[in-house]
Every structure is written in C-alpha cells, then in structure tokens.
PQR file of N, CA, C, O and H, with PARSE charges and radii, in Angstrom:
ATOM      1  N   UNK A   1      -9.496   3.372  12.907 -0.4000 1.5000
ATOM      2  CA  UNK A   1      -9.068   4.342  11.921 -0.0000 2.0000
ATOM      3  C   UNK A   1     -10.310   4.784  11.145  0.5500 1.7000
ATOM      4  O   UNK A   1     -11.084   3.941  10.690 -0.5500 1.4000
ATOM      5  N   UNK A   2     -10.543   6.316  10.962 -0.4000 1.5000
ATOM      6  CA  UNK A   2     -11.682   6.494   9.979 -0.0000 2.0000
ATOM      7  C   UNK A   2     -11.672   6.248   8.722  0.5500 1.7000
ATOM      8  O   UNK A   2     -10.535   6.153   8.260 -0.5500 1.4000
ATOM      9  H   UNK A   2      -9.914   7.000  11.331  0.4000 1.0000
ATOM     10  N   UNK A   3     -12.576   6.098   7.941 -0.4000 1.5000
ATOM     11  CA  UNK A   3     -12.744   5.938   6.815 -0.0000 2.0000
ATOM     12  C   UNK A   3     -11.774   6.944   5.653  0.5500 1.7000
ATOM     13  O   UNK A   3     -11.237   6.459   4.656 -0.5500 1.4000
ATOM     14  H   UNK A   3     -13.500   6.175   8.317  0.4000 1.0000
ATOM     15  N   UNK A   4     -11.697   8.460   6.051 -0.4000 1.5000
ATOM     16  CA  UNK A   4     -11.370   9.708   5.596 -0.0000 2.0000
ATOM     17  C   UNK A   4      -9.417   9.041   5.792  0.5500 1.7000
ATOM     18  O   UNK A   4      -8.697   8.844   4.813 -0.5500 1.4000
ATOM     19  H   UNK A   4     -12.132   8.854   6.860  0.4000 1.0000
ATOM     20  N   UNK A   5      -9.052   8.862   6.980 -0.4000 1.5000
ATOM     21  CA  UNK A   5      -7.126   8.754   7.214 -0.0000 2.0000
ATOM     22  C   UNK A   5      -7.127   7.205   6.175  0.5500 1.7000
ATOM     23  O   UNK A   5      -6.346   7.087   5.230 -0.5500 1.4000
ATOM     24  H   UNK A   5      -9.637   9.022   7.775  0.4000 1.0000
ATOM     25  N   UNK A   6      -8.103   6.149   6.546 -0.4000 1.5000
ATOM     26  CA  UNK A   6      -7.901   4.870   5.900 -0.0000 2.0000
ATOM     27  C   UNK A   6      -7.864   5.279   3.856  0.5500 1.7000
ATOM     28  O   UNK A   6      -7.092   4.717   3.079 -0.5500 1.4000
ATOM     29  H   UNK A   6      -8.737   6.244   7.313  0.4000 1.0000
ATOM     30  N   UNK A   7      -8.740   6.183   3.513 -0.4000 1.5000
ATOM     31  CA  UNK A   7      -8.563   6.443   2.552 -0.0000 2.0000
ATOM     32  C   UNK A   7      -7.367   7.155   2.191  0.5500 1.7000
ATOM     33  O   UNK A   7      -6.868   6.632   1.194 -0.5500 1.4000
ATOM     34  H   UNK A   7      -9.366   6.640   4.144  0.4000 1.0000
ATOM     35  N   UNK A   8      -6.803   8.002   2.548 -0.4000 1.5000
ATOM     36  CA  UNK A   8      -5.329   9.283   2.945 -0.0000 2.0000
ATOM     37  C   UNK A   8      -4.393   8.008   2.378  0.5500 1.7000
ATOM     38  O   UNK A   8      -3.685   7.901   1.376 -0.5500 1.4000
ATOM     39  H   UNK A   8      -7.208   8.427   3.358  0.4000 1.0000
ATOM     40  N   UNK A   9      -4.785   6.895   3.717 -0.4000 1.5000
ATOM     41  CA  UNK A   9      -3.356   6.082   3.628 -0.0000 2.0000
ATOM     42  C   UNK A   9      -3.152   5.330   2.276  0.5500 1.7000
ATOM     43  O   UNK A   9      -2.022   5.091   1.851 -0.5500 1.4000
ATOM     44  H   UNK A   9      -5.360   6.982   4.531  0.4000 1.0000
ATOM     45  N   UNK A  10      -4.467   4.908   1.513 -0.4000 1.5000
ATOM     46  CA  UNK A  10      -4.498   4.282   0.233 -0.0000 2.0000
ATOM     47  C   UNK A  10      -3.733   5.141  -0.851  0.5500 1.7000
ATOM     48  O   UNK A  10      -2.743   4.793  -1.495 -0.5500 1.4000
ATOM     49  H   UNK A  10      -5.386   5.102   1.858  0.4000 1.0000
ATOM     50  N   UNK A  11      -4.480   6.455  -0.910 -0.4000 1.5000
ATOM     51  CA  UNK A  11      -4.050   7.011  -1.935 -0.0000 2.0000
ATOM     52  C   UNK A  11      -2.196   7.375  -1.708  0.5500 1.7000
ATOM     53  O   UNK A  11      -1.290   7.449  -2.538 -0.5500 1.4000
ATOM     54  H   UNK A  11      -5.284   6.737  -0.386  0.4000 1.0000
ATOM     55  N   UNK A  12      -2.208   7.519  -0.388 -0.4000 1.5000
ATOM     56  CA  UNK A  12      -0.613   7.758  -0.455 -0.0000 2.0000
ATOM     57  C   UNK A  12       0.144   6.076  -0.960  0.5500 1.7000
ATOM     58  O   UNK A  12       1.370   6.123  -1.065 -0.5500 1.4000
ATOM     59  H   UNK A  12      -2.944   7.460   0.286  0.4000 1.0000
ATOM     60  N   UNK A  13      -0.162   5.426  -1.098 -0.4000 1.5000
ATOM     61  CA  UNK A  13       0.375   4.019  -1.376 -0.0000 2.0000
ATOM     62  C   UNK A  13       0.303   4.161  -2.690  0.5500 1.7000
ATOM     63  O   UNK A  13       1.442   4.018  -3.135 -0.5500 1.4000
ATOM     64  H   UNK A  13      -1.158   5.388  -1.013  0.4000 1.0000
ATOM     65  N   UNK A  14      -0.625   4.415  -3.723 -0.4000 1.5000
ATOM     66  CA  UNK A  14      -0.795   4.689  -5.063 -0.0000 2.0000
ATOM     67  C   UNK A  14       0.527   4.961  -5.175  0.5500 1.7000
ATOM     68  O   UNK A  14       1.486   4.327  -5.614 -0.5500 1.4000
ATOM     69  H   UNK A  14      -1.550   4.532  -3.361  0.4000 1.0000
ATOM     70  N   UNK A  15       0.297   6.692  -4.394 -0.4000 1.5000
ATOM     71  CA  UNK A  15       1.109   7.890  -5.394 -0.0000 2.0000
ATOM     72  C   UNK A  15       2.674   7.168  -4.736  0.5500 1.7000
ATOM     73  O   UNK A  15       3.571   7.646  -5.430 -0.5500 1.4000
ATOM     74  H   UNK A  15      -0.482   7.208  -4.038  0.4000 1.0000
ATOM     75  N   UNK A  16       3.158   6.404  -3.883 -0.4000 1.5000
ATOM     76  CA  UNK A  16       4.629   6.110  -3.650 -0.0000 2.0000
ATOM     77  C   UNK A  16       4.565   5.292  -4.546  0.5500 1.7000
ATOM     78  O   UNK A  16       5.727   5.152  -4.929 -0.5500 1.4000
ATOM     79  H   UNK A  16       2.429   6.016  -3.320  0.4000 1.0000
ATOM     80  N   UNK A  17       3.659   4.405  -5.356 -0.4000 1.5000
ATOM     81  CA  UNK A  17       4.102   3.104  -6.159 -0.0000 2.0000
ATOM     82  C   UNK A  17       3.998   3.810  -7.285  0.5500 1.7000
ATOM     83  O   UNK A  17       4.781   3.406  -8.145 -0.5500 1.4000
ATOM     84  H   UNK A  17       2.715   4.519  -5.045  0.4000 1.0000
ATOM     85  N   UNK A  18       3.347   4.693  -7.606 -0.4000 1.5000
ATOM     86  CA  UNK A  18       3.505   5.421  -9.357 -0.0000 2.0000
ATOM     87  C   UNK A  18       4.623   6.150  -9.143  0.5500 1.7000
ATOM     88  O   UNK A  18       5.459   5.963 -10.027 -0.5500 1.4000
ATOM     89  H   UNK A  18       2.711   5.022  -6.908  0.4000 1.0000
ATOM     90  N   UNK A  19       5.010   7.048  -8.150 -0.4000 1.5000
ATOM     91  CA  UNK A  19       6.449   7.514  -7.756 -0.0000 2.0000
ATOM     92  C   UNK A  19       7.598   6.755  -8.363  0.5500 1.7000
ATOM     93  O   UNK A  19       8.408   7.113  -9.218 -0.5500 1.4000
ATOM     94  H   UNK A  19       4.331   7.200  -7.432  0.4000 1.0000
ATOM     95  N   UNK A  20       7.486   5.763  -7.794 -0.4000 1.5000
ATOM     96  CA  UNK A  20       8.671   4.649  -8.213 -0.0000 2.0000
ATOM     97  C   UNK A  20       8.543   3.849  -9.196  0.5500 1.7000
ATOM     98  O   UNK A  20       9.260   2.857  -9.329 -0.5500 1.4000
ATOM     99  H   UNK A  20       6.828   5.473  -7.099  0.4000 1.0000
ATOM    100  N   UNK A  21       7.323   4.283 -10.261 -0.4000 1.5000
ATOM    101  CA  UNK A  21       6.922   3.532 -11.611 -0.0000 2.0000
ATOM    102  C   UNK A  21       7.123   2.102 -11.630  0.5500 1.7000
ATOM    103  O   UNK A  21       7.457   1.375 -12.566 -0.5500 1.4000
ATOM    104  H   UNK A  21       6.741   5.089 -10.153  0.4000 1.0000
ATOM    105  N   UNK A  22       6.826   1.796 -10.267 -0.4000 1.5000
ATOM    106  CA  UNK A  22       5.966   0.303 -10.079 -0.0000 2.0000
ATOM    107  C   UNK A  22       4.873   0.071 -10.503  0.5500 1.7000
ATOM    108  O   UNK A  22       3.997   0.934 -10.552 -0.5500 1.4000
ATOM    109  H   UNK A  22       6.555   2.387  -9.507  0.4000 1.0000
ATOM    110  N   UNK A  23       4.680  -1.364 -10.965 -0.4000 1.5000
ATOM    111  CA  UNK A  23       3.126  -2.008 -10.821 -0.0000 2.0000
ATOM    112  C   UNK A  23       2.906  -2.629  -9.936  0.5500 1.7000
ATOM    113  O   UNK A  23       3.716  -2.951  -9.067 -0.5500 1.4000
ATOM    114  H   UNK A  23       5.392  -2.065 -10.925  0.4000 1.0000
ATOM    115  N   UNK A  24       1.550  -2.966 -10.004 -0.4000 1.5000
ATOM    116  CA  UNK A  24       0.776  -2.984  -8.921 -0.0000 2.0000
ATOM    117  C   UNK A  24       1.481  -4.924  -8.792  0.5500 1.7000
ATOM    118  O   UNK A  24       1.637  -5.426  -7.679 -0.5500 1.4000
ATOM    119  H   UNK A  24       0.892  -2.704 -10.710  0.4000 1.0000
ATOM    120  N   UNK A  25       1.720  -5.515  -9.754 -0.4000 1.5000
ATOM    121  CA  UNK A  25       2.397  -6.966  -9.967 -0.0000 2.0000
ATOM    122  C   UNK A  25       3.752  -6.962  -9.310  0.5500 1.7000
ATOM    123  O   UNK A  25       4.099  -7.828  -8.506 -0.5500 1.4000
ATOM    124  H   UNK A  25       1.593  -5.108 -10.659  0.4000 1.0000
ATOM    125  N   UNK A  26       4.691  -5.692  -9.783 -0.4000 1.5000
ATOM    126  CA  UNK A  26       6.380  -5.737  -8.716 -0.0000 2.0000
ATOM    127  C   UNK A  26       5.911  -5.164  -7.642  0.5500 1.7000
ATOM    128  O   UNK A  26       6.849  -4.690  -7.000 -0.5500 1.4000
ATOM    129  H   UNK A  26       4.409  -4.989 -10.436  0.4000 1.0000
ATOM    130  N   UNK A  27       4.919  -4.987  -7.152 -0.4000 1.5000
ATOM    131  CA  UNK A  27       4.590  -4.521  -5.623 -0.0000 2.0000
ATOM    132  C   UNK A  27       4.549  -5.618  -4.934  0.5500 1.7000
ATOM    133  O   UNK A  27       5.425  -5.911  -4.121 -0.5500 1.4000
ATOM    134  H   UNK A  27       4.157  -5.372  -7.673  0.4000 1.0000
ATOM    135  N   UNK A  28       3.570  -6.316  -5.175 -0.4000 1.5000
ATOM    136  CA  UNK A  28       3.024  -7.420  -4.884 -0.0000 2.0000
ATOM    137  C   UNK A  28       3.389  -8.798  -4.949  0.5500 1.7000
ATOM    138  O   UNK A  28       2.843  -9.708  -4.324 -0.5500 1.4000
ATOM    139  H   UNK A  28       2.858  -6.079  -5.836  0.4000 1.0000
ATOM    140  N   UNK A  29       4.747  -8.937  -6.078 -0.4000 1.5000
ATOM    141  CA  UNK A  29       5.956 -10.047  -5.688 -0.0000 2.0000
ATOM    142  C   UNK A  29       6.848  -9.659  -4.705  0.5500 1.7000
ATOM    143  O   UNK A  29       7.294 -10.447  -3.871 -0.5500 1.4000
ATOM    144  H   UNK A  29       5.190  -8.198  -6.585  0.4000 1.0000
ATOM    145  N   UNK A  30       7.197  -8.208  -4.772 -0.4000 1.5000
ATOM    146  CA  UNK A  30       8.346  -7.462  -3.576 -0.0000 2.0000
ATOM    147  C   UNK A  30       7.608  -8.253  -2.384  0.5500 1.7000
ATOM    148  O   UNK A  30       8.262  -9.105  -1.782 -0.5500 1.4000
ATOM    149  H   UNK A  30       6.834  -7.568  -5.450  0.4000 1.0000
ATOM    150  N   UNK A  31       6.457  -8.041  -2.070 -0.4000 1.5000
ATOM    151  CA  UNK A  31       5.692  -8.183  -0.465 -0.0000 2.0000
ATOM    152  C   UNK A  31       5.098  -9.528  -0.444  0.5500 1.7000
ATOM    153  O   UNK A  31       4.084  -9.597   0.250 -0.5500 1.4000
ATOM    154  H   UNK A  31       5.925  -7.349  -2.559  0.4000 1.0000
ATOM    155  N   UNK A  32       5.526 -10.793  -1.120 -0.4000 1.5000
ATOM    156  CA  UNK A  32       4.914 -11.929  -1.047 -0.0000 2.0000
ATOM    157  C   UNK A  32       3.540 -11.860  -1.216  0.5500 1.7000
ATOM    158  O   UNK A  32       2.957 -12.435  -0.296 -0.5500 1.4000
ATOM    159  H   UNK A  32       6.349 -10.737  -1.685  0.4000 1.0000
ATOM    160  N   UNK A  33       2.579 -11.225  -2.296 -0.4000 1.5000
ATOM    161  CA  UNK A  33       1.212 -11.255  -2.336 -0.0000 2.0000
ATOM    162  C   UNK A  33       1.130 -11.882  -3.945  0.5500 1.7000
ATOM    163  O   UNK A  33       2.106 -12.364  -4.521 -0.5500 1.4000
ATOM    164  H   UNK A  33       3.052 -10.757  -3.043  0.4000 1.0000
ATOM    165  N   UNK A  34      -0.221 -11.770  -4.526 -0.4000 1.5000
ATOM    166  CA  UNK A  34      -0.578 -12.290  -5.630 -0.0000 2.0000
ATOM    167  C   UNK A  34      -0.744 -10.845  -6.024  0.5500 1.7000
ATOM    168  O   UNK A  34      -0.856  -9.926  -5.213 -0.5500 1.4000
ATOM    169  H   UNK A  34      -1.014 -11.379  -4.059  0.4000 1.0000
ATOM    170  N   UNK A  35      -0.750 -10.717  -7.346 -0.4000 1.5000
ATOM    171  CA  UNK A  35      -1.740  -9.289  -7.672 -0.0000 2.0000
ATOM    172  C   UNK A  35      -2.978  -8.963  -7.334  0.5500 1.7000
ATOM    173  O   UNK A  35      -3.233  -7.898  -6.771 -0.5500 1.4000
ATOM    174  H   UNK A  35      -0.659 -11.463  -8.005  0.4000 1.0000
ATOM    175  N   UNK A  36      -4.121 -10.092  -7.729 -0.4000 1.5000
ATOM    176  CA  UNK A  36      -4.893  -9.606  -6.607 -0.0000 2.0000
ATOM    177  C   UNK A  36      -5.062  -9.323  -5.943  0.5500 1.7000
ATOM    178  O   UNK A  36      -5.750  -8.327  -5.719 -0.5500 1.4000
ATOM    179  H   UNK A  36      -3.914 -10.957  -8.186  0.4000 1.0000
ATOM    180  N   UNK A  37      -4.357 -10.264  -4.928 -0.4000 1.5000
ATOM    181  CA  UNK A  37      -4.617  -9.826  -3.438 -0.0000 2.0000
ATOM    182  C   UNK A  37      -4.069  -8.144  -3.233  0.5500 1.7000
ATOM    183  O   UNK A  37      -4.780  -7.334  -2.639 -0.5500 1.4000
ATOM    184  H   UNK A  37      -3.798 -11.073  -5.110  0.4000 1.0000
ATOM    185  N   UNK A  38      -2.651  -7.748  -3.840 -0.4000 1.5000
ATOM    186  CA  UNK A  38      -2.013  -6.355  -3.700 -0.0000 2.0000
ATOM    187  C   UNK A  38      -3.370  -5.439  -4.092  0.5500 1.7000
ATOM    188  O   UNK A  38      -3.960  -4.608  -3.401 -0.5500 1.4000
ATOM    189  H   UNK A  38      -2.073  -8.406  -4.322  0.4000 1.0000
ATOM    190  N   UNK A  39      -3.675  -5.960  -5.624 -0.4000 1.5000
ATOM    191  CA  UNK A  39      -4.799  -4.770  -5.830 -0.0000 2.0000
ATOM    192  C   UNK A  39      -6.193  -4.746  -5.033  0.5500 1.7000
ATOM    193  O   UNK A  39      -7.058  -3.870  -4.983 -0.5500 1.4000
ATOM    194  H   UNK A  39      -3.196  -6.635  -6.186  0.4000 1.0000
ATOM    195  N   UNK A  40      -6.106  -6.117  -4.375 -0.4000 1.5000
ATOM    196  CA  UNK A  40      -7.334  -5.600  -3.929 -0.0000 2.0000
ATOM    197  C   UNK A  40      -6.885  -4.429  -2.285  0.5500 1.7000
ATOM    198  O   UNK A  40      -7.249  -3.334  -1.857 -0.5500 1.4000
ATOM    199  H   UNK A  40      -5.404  -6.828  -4.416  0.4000 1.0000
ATOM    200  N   UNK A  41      -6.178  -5.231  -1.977 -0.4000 1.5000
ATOM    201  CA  UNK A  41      -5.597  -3.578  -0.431 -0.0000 2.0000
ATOM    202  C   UNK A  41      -5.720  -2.188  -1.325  0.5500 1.7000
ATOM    203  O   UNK A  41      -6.598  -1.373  -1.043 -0.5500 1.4000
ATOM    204  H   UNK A  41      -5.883  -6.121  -2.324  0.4000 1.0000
ATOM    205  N   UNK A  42      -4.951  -1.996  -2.233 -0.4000 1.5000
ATOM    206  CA  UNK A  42      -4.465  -0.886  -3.151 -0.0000 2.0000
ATOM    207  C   UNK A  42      -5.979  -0.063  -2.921  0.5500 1.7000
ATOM    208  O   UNK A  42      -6.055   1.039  -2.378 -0.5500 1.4000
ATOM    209  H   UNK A  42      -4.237  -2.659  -2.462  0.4000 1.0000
ATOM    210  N   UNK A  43      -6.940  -0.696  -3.353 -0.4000 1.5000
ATOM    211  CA  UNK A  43      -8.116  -0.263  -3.838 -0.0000 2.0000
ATOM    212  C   UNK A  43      -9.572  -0.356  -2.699  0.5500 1.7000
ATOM    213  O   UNK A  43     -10.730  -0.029  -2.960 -0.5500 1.4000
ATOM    214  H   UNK A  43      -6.878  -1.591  -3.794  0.4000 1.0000
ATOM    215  N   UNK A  44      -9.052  -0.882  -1.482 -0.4000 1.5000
ATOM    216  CA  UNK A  44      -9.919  -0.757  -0.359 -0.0000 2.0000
ATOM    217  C   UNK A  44     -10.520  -1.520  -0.063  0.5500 1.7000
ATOM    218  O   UNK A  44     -11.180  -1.423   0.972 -0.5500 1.4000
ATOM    219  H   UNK A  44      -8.111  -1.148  -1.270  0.4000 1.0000
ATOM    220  N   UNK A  45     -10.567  -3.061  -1.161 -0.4000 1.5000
ATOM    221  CA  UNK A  45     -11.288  -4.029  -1.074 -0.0000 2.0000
ATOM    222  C   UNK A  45     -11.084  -4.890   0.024  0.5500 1.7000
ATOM    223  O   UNK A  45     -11.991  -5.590   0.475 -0.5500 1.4000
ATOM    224  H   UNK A  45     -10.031  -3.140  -2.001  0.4000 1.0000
ATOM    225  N   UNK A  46      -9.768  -4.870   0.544 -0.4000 1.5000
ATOM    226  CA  UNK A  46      -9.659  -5.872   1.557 -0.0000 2.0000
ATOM    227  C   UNK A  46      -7.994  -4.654   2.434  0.5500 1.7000
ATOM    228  O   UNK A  46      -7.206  -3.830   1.970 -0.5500 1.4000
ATOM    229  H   UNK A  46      -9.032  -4.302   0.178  0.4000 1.0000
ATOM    230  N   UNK A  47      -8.252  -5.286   3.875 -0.4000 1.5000
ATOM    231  CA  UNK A  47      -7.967  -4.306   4.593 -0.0000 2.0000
ATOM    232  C   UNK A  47      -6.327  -4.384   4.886  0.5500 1.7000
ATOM    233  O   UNK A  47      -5.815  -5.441   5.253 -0.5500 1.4000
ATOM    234  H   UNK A  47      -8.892  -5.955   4.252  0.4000 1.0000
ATOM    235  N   UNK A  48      -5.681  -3.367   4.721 -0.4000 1.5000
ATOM    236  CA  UNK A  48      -4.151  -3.594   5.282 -0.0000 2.0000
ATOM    237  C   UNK A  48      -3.748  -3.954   6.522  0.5500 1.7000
ATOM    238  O   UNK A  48      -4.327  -3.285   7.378 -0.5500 1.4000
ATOM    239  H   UNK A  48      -6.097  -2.509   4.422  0.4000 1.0000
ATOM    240  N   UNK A  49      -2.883  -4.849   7.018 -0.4000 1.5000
ATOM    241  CA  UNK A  49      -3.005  -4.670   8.448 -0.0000 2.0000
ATOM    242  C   UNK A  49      -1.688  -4.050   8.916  0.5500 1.7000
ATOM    243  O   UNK A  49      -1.505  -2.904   8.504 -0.5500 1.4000
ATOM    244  H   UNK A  49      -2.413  -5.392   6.322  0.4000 1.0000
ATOM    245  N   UNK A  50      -0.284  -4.816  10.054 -0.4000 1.5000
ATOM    246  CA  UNK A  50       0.333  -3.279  10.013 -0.0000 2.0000
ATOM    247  C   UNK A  50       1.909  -4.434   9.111  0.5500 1.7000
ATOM    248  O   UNK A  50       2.775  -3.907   8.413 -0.5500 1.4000
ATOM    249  H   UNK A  50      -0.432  -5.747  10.388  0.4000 1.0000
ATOM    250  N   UNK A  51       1.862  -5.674   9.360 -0.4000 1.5000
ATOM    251  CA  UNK A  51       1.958  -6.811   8.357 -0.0000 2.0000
ATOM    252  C   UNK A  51       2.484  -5.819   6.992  0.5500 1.7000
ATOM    253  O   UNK A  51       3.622  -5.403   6.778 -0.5500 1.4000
ATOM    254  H   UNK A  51       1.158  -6.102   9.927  0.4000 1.0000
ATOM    255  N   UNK A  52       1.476  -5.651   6.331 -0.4000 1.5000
ATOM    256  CA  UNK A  52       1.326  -5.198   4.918 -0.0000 2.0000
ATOM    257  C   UNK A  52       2.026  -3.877   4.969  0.5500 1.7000
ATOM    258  O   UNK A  52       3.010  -3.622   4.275 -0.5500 1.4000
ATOM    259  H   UNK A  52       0.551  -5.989   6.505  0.4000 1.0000
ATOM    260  N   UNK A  53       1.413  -2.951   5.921 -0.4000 1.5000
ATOM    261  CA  UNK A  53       2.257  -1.889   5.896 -0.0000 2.0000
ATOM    262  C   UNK A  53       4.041  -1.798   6.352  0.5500 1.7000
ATOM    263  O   UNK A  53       4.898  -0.968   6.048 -0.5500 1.4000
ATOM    264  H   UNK A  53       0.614  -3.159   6.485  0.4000 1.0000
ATOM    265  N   UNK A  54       4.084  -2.693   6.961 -0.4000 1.5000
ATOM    266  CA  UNK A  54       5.372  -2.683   7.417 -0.0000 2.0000
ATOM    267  C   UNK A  54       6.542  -3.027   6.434  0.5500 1.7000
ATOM    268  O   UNK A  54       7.666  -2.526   6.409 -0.5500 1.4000
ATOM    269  H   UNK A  54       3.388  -3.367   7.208  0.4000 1.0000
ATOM    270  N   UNK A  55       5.779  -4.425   5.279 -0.4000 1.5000
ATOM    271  CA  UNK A  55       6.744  -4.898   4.138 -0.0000 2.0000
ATOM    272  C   UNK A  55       6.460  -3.718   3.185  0.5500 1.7000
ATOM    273  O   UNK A  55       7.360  -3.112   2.604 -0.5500 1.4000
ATOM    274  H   UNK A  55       4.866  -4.831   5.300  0.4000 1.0000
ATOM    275  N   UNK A  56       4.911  -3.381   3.042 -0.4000 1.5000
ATOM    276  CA  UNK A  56       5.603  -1.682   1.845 -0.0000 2.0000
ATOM    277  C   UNK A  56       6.398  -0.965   2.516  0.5500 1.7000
ATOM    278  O   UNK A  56       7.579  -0.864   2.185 -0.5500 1.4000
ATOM    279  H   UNK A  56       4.180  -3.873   3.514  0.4000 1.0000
ATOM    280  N   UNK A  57       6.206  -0.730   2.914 -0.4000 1.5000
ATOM    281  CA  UNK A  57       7.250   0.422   4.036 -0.0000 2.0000
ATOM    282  C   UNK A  57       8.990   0.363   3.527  0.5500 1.7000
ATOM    283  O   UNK A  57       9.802   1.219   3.175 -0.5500 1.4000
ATOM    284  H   UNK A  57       5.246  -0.811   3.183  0.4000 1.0000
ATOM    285  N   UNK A  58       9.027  -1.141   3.714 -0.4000 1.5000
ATOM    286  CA  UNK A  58      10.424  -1.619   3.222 -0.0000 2.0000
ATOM    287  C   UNK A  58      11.541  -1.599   1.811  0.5500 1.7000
ATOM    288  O   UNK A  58      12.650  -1.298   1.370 -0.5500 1.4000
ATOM    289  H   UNK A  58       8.368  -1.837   4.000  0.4000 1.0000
ATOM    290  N   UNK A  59       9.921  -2.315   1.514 -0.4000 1.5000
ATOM    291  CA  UNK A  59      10.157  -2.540  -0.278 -0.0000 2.0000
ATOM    292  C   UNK A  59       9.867  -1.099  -0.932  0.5500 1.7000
ATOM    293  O   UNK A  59      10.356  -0.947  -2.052 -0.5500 1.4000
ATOM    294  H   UNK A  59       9.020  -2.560   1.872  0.4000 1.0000
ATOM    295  N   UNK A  60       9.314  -0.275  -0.523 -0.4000 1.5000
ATOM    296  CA  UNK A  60       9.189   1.180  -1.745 -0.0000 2.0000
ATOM    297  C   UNK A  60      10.073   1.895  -0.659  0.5500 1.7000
ATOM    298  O   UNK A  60      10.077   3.102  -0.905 -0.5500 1.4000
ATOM    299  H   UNK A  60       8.917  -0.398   0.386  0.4000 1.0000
ATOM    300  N   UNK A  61      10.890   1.568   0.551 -0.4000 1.5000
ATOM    301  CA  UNK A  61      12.227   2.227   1.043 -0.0000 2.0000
ATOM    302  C   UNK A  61      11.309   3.650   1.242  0.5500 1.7000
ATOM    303  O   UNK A  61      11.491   4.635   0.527 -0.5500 1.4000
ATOM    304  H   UNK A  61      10.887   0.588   0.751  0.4000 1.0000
ATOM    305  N   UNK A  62      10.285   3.598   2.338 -0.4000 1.5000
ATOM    306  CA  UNK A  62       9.758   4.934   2.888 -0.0000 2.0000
ATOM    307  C   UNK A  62       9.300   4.929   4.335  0.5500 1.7000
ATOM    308  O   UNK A  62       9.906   4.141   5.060 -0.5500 1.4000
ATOM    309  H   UNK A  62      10.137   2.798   2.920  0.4000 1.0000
ATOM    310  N   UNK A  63       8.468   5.567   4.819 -0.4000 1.5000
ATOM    311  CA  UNK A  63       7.843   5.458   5.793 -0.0000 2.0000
ATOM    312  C   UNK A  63       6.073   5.936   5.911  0.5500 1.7000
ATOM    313  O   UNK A  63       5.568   6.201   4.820 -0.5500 1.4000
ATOM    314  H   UNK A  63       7.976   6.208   4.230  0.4000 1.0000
ATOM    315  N   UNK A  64       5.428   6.016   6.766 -0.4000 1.5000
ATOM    316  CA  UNK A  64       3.924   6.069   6.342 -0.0000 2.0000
ATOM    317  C   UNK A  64       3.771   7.562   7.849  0.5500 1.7000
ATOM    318  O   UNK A  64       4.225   7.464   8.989 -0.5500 1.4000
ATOM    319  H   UNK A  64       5.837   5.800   7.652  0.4000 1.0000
ATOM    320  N   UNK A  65       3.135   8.549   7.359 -0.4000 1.5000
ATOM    321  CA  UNK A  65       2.821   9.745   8.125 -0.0000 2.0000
ATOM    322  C   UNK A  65       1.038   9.988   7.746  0.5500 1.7000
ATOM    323  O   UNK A  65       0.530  10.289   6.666 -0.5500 1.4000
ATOM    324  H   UNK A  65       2.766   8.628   6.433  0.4000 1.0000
ATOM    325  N   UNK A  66       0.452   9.754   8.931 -0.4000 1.5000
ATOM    326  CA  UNK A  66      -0.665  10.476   8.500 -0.0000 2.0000
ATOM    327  C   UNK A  66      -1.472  11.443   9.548  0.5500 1.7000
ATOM    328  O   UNK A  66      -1.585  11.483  10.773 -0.5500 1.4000
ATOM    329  H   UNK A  66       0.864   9.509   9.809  0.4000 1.0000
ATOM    330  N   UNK A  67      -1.970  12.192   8.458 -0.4000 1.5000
ATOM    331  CA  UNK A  67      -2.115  13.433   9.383 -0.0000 2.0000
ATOM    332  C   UNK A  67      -3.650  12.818   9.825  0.5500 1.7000
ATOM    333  O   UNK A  67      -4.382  12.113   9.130 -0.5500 1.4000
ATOM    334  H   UNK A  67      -1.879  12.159   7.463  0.4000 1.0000
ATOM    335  N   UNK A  68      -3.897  13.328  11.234 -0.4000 1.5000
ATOM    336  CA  UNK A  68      -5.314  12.665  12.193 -0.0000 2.0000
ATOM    337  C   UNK A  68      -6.297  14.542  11.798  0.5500 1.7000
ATOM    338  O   UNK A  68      -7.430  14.748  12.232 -0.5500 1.4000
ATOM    339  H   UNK A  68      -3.303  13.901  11.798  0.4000 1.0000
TER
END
C-alpha cells in the first residue's frame, strides 16, 4: 500500500470516529486495544493490519473504500 492510500485510510478513520463523537479511548475499548496502542494506529505510528481494520469496521458499523 502507498504511503498517499495508507494515509487516505488514516484520515478516513479520524473523520468516522469524530463522525460518531468518539474518543480515541471508546475506540480503543470497543476493539480490545489500550489507548495508546489505538492512538498510536490513528496517527501512523504503528501499522493497521486487516485484524484492526476489520474490528473498526464493526464497531463504528461501516465499511472501508479506497480510492487507488
């Protein structure tokens, strides 16, 4: 994945969790993580795999589209 869609996919994770006026803490109990650990994916520090995407996916009740 490039850097440019890997970034796409972050910021769309933001804007669904401010969407649903979550924090980054009820994200991250929803998906069995610590806050850290959530903020650090959130923010690029450490990498999503499809794991992570699959339980957001669930818990913010969406799906993930990205344009190539």
């Amino acid at each position: 994945m490039s850097k440019d869609v890997y970034a796409e996919l972050l910021g769309e994770l933001r804007r669904k969790r401010l969407a649903k006026k979550l924090t980054q803490a009820e994200v991250a109990d929803g998906i069995k993580l610590s806050r850290a650990q959530y903020t650090a994916l959130e923010k690029g520090r450490s990498l999503l795999n499809w794991n992570h995407l699959h339980k957001l996916a669930v818990f913010l009740k969406t799906s993930w589209t990205i344009r190539a």
